[in-house]
N, C-alpha and C positions, 0 to 999 in steps of 0.2 A: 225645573229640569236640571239645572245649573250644581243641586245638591244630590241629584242621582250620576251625576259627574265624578263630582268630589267622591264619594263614596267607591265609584270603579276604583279610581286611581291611588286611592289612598289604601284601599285594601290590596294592591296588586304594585306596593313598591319594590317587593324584592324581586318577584317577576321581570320589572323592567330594569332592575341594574342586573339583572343575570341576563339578559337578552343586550344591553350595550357589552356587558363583558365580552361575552360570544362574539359578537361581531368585530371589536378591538385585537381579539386575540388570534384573528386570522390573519394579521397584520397585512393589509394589501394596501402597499404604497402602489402608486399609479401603474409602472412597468413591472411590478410583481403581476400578469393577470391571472396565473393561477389561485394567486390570495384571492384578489380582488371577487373572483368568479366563485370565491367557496364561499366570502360574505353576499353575493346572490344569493346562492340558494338558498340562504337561510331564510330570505325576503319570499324566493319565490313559494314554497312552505308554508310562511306566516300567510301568505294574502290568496294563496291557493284554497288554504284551509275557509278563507274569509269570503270566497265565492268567486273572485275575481280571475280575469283571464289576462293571458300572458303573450304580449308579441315581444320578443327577444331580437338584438342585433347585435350579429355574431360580425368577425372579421375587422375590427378595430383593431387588429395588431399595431404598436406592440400594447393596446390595453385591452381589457375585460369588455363582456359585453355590456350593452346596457340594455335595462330593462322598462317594460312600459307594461303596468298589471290598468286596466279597464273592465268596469261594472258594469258597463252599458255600451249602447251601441246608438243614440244619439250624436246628433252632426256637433254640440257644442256641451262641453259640462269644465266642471272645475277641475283644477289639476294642481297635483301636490307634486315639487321636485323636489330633487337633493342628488346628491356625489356621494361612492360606496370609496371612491378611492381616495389615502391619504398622501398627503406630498414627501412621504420619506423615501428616501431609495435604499436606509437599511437601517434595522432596527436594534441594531447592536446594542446602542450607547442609551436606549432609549427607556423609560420605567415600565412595567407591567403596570397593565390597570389595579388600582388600588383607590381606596375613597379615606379622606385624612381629612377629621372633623366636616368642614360643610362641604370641602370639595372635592369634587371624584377626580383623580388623578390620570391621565393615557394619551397614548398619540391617538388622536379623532373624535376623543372625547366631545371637542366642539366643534372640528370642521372636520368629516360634519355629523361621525355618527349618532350624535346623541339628535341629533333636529332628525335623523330617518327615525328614529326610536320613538320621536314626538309622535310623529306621521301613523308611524306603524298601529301606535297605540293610542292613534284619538280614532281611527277606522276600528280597532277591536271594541272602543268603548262605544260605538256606536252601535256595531254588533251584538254587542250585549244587550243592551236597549230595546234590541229586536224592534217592533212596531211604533215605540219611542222613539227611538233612532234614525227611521227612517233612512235607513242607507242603501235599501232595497227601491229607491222615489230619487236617491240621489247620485245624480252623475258626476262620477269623480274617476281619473284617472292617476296615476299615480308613475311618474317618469325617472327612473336611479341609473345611473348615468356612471361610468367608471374613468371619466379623462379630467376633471373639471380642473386638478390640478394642474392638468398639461395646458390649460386653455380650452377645454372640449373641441380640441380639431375633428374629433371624429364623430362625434352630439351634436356638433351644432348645428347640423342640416335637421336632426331630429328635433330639435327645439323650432328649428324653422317652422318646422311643417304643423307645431303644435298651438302656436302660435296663431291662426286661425281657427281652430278647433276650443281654445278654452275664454269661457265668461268670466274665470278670475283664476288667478297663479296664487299662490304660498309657495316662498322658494325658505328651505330648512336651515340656511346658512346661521349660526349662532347670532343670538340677543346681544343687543347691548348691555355696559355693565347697569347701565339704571331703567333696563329693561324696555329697552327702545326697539321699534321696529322698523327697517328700514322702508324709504320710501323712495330714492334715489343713489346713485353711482355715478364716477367715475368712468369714462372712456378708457380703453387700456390698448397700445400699441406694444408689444415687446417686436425683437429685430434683430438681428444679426448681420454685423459689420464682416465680412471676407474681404482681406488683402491679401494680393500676392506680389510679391515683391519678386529679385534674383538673389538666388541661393550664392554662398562663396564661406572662402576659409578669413574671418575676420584679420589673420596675421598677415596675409597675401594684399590687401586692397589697397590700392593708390588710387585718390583723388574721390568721386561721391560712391555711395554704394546705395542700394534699393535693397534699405531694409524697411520689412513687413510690418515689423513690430515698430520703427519708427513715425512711420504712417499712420500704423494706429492709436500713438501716443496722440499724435496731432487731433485726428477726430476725437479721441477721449474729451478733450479740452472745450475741442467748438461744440459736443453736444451737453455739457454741464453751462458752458458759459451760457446756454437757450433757456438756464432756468428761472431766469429775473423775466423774461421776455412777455409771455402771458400769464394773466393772472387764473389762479389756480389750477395751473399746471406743472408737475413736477419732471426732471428729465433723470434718468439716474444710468451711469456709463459702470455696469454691473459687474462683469465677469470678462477677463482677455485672456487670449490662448496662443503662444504661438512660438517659433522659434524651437532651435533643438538644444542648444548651447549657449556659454556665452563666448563662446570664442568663431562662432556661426554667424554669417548674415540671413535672418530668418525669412524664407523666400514666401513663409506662409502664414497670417495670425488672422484671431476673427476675435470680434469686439461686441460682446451681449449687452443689449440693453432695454429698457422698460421707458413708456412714458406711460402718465395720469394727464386728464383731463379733465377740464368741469363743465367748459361751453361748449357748445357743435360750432359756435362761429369762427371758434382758433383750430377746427382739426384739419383743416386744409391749410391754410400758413404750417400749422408742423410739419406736415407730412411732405410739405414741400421743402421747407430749412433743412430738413434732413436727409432728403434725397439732394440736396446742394450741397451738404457737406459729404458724402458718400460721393458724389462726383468730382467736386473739388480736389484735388490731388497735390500735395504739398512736396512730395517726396519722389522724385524723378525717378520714374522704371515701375513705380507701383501700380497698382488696378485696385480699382475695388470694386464691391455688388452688393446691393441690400437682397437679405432674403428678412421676409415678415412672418415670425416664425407663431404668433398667437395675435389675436386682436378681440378686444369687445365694444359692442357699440356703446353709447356715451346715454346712460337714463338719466335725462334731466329731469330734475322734480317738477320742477314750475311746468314744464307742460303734462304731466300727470292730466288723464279725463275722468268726468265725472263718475264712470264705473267707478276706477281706482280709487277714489276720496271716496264711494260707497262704501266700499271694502273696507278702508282703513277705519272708516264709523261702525263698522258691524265690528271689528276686533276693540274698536276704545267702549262699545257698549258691554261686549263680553268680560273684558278684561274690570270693568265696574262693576258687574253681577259677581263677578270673584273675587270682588276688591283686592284687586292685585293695580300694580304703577303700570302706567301707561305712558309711551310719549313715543314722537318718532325723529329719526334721524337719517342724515342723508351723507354715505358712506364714499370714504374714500377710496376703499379696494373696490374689486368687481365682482361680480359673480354671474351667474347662469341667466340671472334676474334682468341681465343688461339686455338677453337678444328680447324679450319680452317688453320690459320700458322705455326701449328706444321704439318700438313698433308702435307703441300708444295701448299697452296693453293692459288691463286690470291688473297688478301684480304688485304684493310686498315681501320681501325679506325679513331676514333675523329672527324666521318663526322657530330657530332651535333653542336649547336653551344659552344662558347667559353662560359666555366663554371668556377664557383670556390664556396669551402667552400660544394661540396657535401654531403651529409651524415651527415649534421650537421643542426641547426638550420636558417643557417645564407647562407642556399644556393642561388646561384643566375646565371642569364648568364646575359652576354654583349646583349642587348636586339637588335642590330643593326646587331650583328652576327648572330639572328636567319634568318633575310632576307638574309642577304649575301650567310652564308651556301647552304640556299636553291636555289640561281641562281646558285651556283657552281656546287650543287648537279644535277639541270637539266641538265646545258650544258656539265655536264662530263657524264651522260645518252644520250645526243646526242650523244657525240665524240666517246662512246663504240658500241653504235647502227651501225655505220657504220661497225666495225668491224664483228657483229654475224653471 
């Protein structure tokens, strides 16, 4: 079967760099949702065409909808996800899609449109296959989500709720460079520190003054100095805001920041250090308040169940019939993948292809890894099909 694969996909490569091009060039950074909603419809089109039915969730303002295409009407099947949205808020400075020797050149190239592209077209190639394929036998829903950049504040109730509903997850997010699949994540806290201190004309002050930004210098410090504290935890005191002048005492600043984590046994010690320094107050006249502006739960590998280690032997057997490299790895960033591997759910990562330089100007994938991916991606849809 594995060489009736090959063959779709290798006859249909300009087809799929014209369908990531497409999608790239609608440039829908997260609060772009008009972008975002016209790289829907592209999706809803391809899988319209492919049988599949369509629940939409509108009113995410300020992002796009997301979308959920279902084959079937069974209480449990598998589910393919990924993010339509990319993290720029403007596309100025940024390259048009372009492909330079092995690598396809664009912002989403790897996070994440080329893993939807995977998705898209390991479902066409099964289509093709027709009675081969069996995709008419296999329950698969398919969930593209437009926040994931933000955190999925407004997805993640939809993940929740799917999360009961699926026998095993592939989430799109790009390969590793030695073609790893993820099998584990990082916890993720991001936060926001608000001070308000008292406003004044810095030339008038006698004796202390309550300034905002002085406050927040303090917390800066006590939450970098938490980074020796647990192991495999990083704290990072990212973006501050505040004051109007420098001749002002700034009566207002706010302090963004990010933590990682590795164990569930450290996420209550942090979450407490950090509401202790937020309460702590160094700086006489100041206030402060945590708002928690994104969070994901913490996929530890080691408790992976035995579904999940299924799953991963059905992609290391596929990935052998295509003698392609195999291995897996357990990632630092987060993704979608968290609310699913913290619940103990069948689910891997990294099914896009092999990326690097994400989030930056200079993003790009291994442009031979997007066809690969995508044979992998079908024949491990075959090998799960017989199980449902």
């Amino acid at each position: 079967m594995h060489e009736k694969i090959v063959r779709y996909v290798d006859s249909r490569r300009e087809n799929i760099i014209a369908c990531l091009q497409s999608l790239i060039a609608e440039k829908g950074g997260s609060e772009n949702s008009s972008a975002v909603n016209r790289v829907g419809e592209i999706f809803c089109r391809e899988f319209s065409e492919l049988g599949f039915n369509l629940q939409k969730f509108c009113d995410n303002a300020p992002y796009g909808d997301h979308l959920l295409f279902t084959n079937h009407t069974q209480e449990k099947g598998i589910i393919l996800a990924g993010h339509m949205d990319t993290t720029f808020t403007s596309y100025d400075e940024l390259p048009e899609f372009h492909i330079q020797g092995e690598k396809c050149i664009g912002p989403g190239t790897g996070d994440m449109l080329g893993g939807l592209v995977v998705f898209l077209f390991a479902v066409k190639c099964l289509h093709s296959l027709g009675k081969l394929g069996k995709l008419d036998s296999l329950p698969l829903s398919i969930f593209i989500n437009s926040d994931e950049e933000r955190g999925s504040p407004t997805s993640r109730p939809v993940f929740e709720d799917l999360i009961a509903k699926a026998t095993h997850v592939m989430i799109a997010e790009s390969g590793g460079s030695g073609n790893e699949i993820v099998i584990g994540r990082r916890g993720k806290l991001s936060f926001d520190i608000h001070v308000d201190g008292v406003q004044g004309h810095a030339g008038n002050l006698v004796g202390k003054k309550a300034s905002a930004v002085q406050e927040i210098a303090h917390k800066i410090i006590a939450i970098e100095g938490l980074n020796s504290r647990w192991k495999g935890t990083d704290l990072n005191a990212g973006k501050v805001r505040g004051g109007i002048a420098g001749n002002t005492v700034a009566q207002h600043a706010v302090l963004s920041s990010d933590i990682r984590y590795s164990y569930g046994e450290h996420e209550t010690e942090i979450r407490e250090a950090i509401r202790g320094i937020v309460e702590n107050t160094s700086v006489e006249g100041c206030t402060s308040r945590l708002e928690v502006t994104s969070e994901r739960p913490l996929w530890e590998a080691s408790r992976n169940s035995a579904a999940q280690k299924y799953l991963v032997q059905q992609i290391e057997e596929a990935a052998q019939e295509l003698k392609q490299p195999f291995a897996t790895e357990i990632r630092k960033g987060t993704s979608d993948a968290n609310f699913f591997g913290s619940a103990g759910g069948s689910v891997i990562d990294g099914m896009g292809p092999i990326g690097f330089s994400d989030h930056s100007a200079n993003e790009y994938i291994i442009l031979e890894s997007l066809f690969e991916r995508i044979k992998l991606c079908t024949l491990v849809l075959l090998k799960l099909q017989k199980k449902q």
